[in-house]
C-alpha positions in Angstrom: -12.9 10.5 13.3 -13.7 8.8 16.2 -13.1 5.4 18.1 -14.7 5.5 21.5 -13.2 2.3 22.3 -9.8 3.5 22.0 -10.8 6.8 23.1 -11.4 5.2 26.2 -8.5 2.9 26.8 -6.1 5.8 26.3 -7.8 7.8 29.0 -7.2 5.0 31.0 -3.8 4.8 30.3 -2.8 8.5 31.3 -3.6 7.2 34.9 -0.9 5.2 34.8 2.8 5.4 34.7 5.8 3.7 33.1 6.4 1.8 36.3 3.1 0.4 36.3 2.3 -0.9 32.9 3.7 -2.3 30.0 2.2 0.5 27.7 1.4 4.2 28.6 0.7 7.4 27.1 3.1 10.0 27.7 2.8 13.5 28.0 1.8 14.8 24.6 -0.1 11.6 23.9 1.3 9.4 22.7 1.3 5.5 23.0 4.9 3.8 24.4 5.7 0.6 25.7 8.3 -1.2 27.7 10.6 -4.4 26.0 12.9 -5.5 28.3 14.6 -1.9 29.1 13.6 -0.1 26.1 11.3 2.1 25.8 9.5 2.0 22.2 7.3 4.2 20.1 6.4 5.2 17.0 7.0 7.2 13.9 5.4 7.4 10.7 6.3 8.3 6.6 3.7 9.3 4.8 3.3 7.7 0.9 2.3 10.8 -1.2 1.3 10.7 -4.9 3.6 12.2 -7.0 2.0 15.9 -8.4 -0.9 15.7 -6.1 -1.7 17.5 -3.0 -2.2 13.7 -1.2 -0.8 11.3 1.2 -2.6 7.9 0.6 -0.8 6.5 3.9 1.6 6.2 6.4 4.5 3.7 6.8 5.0 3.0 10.7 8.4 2.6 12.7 9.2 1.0 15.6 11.7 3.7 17.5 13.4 3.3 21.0 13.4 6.4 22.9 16.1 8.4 24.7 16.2 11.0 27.0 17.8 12.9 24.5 14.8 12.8 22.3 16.4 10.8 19.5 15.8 7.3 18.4 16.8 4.0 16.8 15.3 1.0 14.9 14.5 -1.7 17.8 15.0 -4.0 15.0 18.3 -3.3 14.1 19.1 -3.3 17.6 17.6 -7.1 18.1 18.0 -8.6 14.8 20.8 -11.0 16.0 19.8 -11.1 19.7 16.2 -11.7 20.0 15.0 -15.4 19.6 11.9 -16.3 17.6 9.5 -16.0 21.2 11.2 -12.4 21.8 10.7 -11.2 18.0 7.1 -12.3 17.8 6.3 -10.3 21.3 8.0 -7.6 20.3 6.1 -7.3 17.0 2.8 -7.8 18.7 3.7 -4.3 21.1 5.1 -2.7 18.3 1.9 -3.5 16.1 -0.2 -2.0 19.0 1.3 0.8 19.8 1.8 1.6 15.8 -2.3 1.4 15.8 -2.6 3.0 18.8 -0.9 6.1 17.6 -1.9 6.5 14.0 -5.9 5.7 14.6 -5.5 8.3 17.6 -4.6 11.4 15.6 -7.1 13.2 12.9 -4.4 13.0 9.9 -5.3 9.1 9.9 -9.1 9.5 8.9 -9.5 7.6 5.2 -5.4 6.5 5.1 -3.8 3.4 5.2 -1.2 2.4 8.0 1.7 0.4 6.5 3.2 -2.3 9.1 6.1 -3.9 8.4 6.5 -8.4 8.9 9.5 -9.0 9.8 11.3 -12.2 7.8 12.1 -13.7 11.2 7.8 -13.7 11.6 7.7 -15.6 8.7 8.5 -19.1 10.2 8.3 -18.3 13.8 4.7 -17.6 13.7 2.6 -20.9 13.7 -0.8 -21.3 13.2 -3.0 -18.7 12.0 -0.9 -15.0 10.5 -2.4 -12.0 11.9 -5.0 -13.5 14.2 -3.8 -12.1 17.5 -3.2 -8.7 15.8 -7.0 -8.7 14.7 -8.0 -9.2 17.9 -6.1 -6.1 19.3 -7.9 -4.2 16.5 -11.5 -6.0 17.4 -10.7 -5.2 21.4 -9.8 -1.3 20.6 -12.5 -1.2 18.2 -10.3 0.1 15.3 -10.5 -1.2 11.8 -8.4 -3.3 9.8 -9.3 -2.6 6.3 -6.5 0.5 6.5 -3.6 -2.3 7.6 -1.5 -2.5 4.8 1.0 -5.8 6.2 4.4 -5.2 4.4 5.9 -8.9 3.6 9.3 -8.6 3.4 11.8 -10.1 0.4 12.1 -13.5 0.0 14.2 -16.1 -1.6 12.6 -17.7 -4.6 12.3 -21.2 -2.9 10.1 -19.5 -0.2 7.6 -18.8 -2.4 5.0 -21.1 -1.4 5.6 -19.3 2.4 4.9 -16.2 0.6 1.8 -17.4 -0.5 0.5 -18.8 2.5 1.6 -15.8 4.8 -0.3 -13.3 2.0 -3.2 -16.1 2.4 -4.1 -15.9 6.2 -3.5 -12.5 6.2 -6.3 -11.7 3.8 -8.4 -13.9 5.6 -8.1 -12.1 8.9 -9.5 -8.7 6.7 -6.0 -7.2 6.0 -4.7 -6.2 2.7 -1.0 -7.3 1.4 1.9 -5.1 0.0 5.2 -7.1 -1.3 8.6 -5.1 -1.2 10.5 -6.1 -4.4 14.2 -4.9 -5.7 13.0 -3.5 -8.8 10.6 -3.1 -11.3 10.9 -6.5 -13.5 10.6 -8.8 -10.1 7.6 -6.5 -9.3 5.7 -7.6 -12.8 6.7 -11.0 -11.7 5.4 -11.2 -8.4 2.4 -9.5 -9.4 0.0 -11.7 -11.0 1.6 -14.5 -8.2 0.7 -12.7 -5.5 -1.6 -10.1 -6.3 -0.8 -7.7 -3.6 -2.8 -4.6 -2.6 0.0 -2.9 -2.9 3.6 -3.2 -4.7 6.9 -1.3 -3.6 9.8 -0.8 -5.7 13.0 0.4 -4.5 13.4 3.9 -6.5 17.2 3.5 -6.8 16.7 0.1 -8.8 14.0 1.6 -11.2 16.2 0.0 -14.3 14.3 0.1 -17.6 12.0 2.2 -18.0 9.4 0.6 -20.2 9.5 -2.3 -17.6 8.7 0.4 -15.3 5.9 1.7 -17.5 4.1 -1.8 -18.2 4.6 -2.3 -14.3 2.0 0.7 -13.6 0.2 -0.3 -16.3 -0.6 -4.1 -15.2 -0.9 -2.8 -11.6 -3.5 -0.3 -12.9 -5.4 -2.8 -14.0 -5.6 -5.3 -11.3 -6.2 -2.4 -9.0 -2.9 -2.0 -7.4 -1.0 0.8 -6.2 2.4 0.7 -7.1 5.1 3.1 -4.5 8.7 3.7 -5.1 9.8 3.4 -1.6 13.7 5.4 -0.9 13.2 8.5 -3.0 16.5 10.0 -1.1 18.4 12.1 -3.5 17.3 14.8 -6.4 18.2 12.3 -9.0 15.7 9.7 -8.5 12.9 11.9 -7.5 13.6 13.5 -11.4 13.1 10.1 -12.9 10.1 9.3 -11.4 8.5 12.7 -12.4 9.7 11.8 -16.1 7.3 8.8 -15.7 4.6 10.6 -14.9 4.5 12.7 -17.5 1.6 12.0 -20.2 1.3 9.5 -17.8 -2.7 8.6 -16.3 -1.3 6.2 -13.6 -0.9 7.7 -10.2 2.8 7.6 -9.1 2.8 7.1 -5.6 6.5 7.9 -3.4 8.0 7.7 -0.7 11.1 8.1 1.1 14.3 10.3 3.2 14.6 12.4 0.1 10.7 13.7 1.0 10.0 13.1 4.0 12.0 12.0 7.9 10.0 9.4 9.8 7.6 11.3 12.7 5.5 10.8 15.2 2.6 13.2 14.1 1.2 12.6 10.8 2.4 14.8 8.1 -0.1 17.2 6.4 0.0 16.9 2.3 1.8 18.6 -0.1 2.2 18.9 -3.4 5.8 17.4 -5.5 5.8 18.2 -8.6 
């Protein structure tokens, strides 16, 4: 896989330094950038199926470097200091670099990159969702139809926001995933929204049937369902209990599998 575009701009990019730019490439390759004195890269999770050698994507995370190696969530650092402006810039950069560094490795050929919209983007965005993103794409000549745009929860009166985020979206060429609690407000939100994609939280499965006619209704309208935080034994166990005798790929992800990193993970099989 190649993007010559891309190729290109990150060539340029090793000429410069920290000091000099708002986004470099450090010295095993990969993408940062500068907000305000952090210094922000990414990490990626991959989605596998459940009893298949196969990761159908990656989720991407914003993470603030150290020198110590480590890193946090620049989210959870700003979430009740950054003002609608600040949270909208610093999605943009995160966006970016997130593209930057999945479209740059080999892993990423034929797999989807899930981004995450924060709620705050919701509202503070105005005008047309996803527009200047689709540009960034369109300037490194990288494709969208592998963006997966995570929408975040929302309250049941903010469904008609839900709608018209999902809406422009779409009509910039990316595809939709909705995060829901559990398995009955994923059937729900299903036919309302009609996602790409639908994530349940694995320690909510609940009933099991419900989570049975989920994969079937998603089956059918062509949606992948993923049971996002698979973190302990227990809840990996039910999940293969539902797919056995079961047709409808299982797809999984979470701490319990896999730690966020920032070289895409080969496959392997759970079983």
């Amino acid at each position: 896989m190649s993007f010559p575009v891309l190729q290109d701009y990150l060539g340029r990019l090793r000429h410069t330094t920290g000091a000099a730019t708002r986004v470099w490439v450090d010295a095993d390759g990969h993408a940062q950038g500068r907000y305000f004195n952090c210094t922000l890269t990414s990490a990626f999770q991959p989605i596998r199926e459940l009893g298949a050698d196969r990761v159908s994507g990656f989720e991407a995370f914003a993470r603030s470097c150290s020198e110590h190696g480590d890193g946090l969530s620049i989210w959870k650092l700003l979430d009740h200091a950054a003002n609608d402006d600040e949270s909208v810039e610093l999605d943009r950069l995160c966006r970016m670099l997130h593209a930057i560094n999945f479209y740059r490795q080999a892993a990423a050929e034929g797999r989807d990159l899930f981004l995450s919209v924060h709620d705050r983007l919701l509202t503070a965005v105005s005008g047309n969702h996803g527009m200047a993103f689709r540009r960034i794409l369109t300037g490194l000549g990288l494709p969208a139809e592998h963006i997966v745009l995570q929408l975040p929860p929302i309250t049941e009166n903010q469904g008609w926001l839900l709608n018209y985020v999902a809406d422009n979206y779409r009509l910039n060429g990316f595809r939709i995933a909705i995060n829901t609690a559990h398995a009955a407000e994923a059937l729900q939100l299903l036919q309302r929204v009609r996602p790409a994609v639908i994530k349940v939280d694995a320690r909510e499965i609940g009933n099991l049937n419900t989570v049975r006619r989920l994969l079937e209704s998603a089956h059918e309208g062509g949606m992948q369902v993923v049971f996002k935080r698979v973190e302990s034994p227990a809840v990996l166990a039910v999940l293969q209990e539902l797919s056995v005798g079961s047709d409808r790929a299982i797809f999984v992800q979470g701490y319990g599998l896999d730690m966020p990193a920032p070289v895409l993970a080969l496959p392997i099989s759970i079983k």
